[in-house]
N, C-alpha and C positions, 0 to 999 in steps of 0.2 A: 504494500500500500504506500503511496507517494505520503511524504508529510508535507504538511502543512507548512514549512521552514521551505524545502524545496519548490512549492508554488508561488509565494512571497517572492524568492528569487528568482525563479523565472519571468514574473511579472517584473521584477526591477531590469532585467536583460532586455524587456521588449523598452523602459523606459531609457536604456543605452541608445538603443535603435531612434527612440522619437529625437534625442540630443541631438543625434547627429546628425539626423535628418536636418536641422537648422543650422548647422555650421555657417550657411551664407551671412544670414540673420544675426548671427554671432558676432561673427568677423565685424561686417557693419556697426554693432553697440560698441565692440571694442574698438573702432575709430573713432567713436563720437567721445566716448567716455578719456581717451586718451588727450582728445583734442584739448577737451575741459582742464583735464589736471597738466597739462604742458603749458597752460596757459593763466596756472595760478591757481585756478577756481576748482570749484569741488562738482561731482557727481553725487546728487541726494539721492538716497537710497528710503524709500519706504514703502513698511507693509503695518498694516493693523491685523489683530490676533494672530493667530501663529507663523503667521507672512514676517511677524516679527525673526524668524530661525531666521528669513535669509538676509535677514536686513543687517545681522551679526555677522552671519555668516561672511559677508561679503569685507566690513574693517568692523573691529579691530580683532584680529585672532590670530593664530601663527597663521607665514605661510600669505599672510594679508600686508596693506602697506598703504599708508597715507593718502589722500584725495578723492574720499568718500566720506557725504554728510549723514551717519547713519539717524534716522529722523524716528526716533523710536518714543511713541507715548504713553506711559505707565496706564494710563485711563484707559489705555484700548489695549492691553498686550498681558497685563499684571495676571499671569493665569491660576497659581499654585495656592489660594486659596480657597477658590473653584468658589463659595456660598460665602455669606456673612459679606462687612464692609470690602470694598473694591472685588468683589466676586465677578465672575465670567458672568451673572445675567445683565450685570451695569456694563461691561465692557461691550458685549453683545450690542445693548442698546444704543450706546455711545458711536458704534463705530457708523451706524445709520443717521446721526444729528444731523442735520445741515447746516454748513457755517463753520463747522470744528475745522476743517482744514484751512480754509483761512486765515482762521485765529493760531494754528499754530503756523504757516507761512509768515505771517506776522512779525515773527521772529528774526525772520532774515532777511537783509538787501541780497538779491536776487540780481541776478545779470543772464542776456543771452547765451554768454558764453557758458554758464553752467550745464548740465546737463540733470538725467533725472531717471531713474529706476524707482518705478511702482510697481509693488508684488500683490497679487490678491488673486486665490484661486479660483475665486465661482467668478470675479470682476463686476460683481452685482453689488458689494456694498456701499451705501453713500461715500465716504470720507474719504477712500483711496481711489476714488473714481473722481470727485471735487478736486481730489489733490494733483491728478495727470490735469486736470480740466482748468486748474490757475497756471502749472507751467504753462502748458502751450499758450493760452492767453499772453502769457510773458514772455513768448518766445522762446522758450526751455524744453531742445531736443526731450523727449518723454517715450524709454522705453516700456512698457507693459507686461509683465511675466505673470501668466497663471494657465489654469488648463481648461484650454480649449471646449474639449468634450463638455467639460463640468460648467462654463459659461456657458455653452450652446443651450442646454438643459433648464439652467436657470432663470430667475427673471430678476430684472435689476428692481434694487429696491428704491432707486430714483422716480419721483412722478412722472418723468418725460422718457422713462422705461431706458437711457441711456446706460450705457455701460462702459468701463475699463477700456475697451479696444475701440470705442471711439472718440479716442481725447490721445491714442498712443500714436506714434513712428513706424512704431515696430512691435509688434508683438510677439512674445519668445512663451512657449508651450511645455509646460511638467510633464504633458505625455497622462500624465494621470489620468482614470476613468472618472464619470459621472459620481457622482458622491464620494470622491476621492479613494476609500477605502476600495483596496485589490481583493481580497479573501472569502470565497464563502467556506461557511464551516458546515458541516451536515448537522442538520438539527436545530442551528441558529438561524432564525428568523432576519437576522440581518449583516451585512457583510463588517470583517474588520481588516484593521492593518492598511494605513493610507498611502500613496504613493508620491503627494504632490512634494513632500520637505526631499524624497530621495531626490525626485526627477530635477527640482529647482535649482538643490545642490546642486548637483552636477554643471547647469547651467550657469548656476554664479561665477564656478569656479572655474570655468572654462572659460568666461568673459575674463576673469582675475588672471589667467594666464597669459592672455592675447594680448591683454591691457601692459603687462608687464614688459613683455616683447617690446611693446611699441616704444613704448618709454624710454627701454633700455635702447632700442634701436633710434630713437632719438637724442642719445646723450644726457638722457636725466634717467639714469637706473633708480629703480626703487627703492623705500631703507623697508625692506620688508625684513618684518619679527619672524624673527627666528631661536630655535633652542638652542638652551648653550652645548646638550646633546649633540648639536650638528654643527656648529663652529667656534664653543668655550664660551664659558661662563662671559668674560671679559668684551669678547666680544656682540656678544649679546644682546649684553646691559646700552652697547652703546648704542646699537641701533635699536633698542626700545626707545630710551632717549629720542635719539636724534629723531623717530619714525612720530612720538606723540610729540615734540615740538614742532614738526613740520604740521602734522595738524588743527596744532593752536594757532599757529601762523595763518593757517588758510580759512581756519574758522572764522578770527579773527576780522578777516576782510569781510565776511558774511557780515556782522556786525557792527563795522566804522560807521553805515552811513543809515543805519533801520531807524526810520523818522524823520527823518531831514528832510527828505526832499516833500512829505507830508505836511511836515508842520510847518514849512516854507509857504507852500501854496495856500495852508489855512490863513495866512498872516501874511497877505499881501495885500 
């Protein structure tokens, strides 16, 4: 009898197959994104609820490296207390408000030159459909990652029934099925074991490769974190350093001018 471990991974071999199938799609995010970070500026990275994996996934972690804004909000992501205060039905609810995304854009002087990864699997919830729908307004290349199948199936919980993939560039696909979960079990009424955090992965990091390339192919190598495992303690430490001062540096500019050019026009 096949286990159930051996059908999981079969399923994750066919979500190899949907990765690669986007290579072109790849390649093209990893020009945009490189352009942005060669140029000073950052690539904003955001997902609400578990879309939050790739949005780590992507900086700060080994293996990762400075010129990504990871846009992660405790109100839409906080999951490990599941019931009681900040519990998954408020964040649930939250990530549907209208206006939240806004309010947290708000935060940042924003430029053309930035760029923009939104994660969200079904691409049906408010907040990370708003938040592709202010970049472009802004001019803010806006790449889209979620799965295909599982938006097709759904319906956006925006009035205007909009969705995720139209507010994006590009759209990059987990490969994942319809309600995400790969598994059935005999006897359980309903499937488990999801595939969208595998397929994503894989996609981040496969952007995070290309990205790397380019960079180094342009004379600005990465300070990508690494273990002192793999090249000593000493050396390390310095590119932990030098990799989170380079992104306070580039935060930084996010922040000189948030208001100014607002409060100028109100007061003229």
């Amino acid at each position: 009898m096949t286990s159930y471990t051996h059908k999981y991974l079969e399923k994750c071999r066919a979500l190899v197959d949907a990765v690669s199938a986007q290579e072109e799609a790849i390649l093209e995010t990893a020009q945009l994104f490189s352009k942005s970070i060669l140029t000073g500026r950052m690539v904003h990275v955001f997902g609400s609820g578990h879309s939050r994996i790739m949005v780590e996934e992507m900086w700060p972690r080994y293996g990762s490296f400075p010129g990504f804004n990871p846009i992660v909000e405790l109100s839409l992501t906080f999951h490990n207390l599941v019931v009681g205060a900040n519990g998954q039905r408020q964040a649930m609810f939250l990530e549907n408000v209208p206006g939240l995304a806004d309010q947290i854009l708000r935060n940042f002087d924003l430029s053309q030159q930035d760029s923009a990864l939104i994660i969200s699997s079904s691409g049906c919830n408010v907040v990370p459909i708003e938040m592709a729908e202010l970049f472009q307004a802004k001019g803010i290349k806006t790449i889209g990652l979620y799965s295909k199948s599982h938006s097709e199936a759904s319906s956006s919980k925006r009035k205007d029934g909009k969705k995720l993939q139209d507010f994006c560039g590009i759209m990059l696909d987990s490969g994942a099925p319809v309600g995400d979960a790969m598994i059935e079990i005999e006897n359980l009424e309903t499937p488990v074991s999801p595939g969208s955090t595998v397929g994503s992965c894989m996609i981040i990091n496969s952007i995070k490769a290309e990205v790397a390339n380019l960079l180094t192919r342009a004379g600005k190598p990465p300070k990508v974190l690494t273990a002192g495992a793999v090249i000593g303690a000493e050396k390390a430490t310095e590119l932990f350093q030098g990799a989170y001062d380079e992104h306070a540096h580039r935060l930084a500019r996010l922040y000189k001018s948030v208001g100014i050019k607002s409060y100028v026009s109100e007061n003229q």
